[in-house]
C-alpha positions as CSV (number, residue, x, y, z in Angstrom):
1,X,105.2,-6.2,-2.9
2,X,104.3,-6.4,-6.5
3,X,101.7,-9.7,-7.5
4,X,104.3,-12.2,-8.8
5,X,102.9,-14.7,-11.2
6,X,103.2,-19.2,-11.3
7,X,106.3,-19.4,-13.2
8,X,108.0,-16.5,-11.0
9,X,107.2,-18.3,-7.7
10,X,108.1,-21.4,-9.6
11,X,111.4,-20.0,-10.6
12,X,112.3,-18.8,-6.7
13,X,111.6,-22.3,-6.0
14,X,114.2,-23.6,-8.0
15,X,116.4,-21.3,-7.0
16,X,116.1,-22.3,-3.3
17,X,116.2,-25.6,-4.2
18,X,119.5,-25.3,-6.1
19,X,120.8,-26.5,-2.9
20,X,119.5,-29.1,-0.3
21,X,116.5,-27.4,1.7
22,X,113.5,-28.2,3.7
23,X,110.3,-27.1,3.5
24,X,110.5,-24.2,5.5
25,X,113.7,-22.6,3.9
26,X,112.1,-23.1,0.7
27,X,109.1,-21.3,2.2
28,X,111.2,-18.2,3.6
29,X,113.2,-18.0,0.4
30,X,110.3,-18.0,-1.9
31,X,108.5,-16.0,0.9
32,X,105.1,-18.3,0.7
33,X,102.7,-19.3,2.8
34,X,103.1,-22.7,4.6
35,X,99.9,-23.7,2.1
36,X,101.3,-22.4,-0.8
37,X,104.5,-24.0,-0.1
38,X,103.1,-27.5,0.0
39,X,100.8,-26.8,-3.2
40,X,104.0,-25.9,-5.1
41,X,106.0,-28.5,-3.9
42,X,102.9,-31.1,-4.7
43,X,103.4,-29.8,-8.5
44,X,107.3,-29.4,-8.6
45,X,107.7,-33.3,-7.3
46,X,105.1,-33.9,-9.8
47,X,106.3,-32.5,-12.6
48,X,109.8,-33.5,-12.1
49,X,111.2,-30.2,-11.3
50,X,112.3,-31.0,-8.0
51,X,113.2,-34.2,-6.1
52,X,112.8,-35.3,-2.5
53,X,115.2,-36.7,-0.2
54,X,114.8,-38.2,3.8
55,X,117.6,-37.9,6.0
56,X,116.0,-39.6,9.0
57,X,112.5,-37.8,9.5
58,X,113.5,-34.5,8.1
59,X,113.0,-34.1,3.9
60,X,115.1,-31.8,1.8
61,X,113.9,-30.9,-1.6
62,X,116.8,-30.2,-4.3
63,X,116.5,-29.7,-8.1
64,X,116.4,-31.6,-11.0
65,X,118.3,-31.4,-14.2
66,X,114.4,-30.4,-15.7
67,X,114.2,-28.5,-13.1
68,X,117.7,-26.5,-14.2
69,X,116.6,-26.6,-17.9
70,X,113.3,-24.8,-16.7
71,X,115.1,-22.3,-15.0
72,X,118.0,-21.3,-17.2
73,X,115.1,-21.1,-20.4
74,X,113.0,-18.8,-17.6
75,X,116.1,-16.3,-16.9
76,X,116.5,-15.8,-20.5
77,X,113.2,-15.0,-21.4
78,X,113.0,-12.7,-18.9
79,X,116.3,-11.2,-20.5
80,X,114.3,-11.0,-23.5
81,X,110.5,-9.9,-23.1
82,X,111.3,-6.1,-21.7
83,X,113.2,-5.7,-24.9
84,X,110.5,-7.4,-27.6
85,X,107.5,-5.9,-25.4
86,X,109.5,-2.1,-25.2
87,X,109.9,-2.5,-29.4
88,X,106.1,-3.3,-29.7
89,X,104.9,-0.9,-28.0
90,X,106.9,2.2,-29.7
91,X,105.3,0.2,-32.9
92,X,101.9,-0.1,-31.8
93,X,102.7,4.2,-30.8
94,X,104.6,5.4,-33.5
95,X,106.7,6.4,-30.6
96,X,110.7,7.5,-31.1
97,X,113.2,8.0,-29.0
């Protein structure tokens, strides 16, 4: 599996959060470690990405509007970086196609 980088973990996050979900969901869907789940989650709540919510002793985590804004600006940038980083570097080359 190729090295993923903060904002993409951060992003499939989100993305399991869209709806209601524990910990461990969150963990299986992001596919992280139980650590690096609770780091994440530490930062998300802080951050106000994410919110949490008790239903008796279990908590479910679920996204924030932030948290929605952050992801929708995410998905379009990475619509657009292939393209501007593809132009530079037939610049940089004098490459054609």
């Amino acid at each position: 599996m190729k090295n993923r980088s903060r904002y993409e973990v951060i992003a499939a996050i989100l993305t399991s959060c869209i709806r209601m979900e524990t910990r461990t969901k969150i963990m299986y869907k992001a596919m992280l470690s139980n650590d690096q789940c609770k780091l994440y989650i530490q930062f998300l709540l802080k951050c106000g990405l994410i919110k949490e919510m008790t239903n008796g002793e279990k908590r479910y985590y679920s996204i924030t509007e932030s948290g929605s804004k952050f992801l929708f600006n995410f998905e379009k940038l990475k619509q657009m970086l292939p393209t501007i980083m593809e132009e530079d570097i037939h610049d940089h080359y004098n490459l054609t196609v």
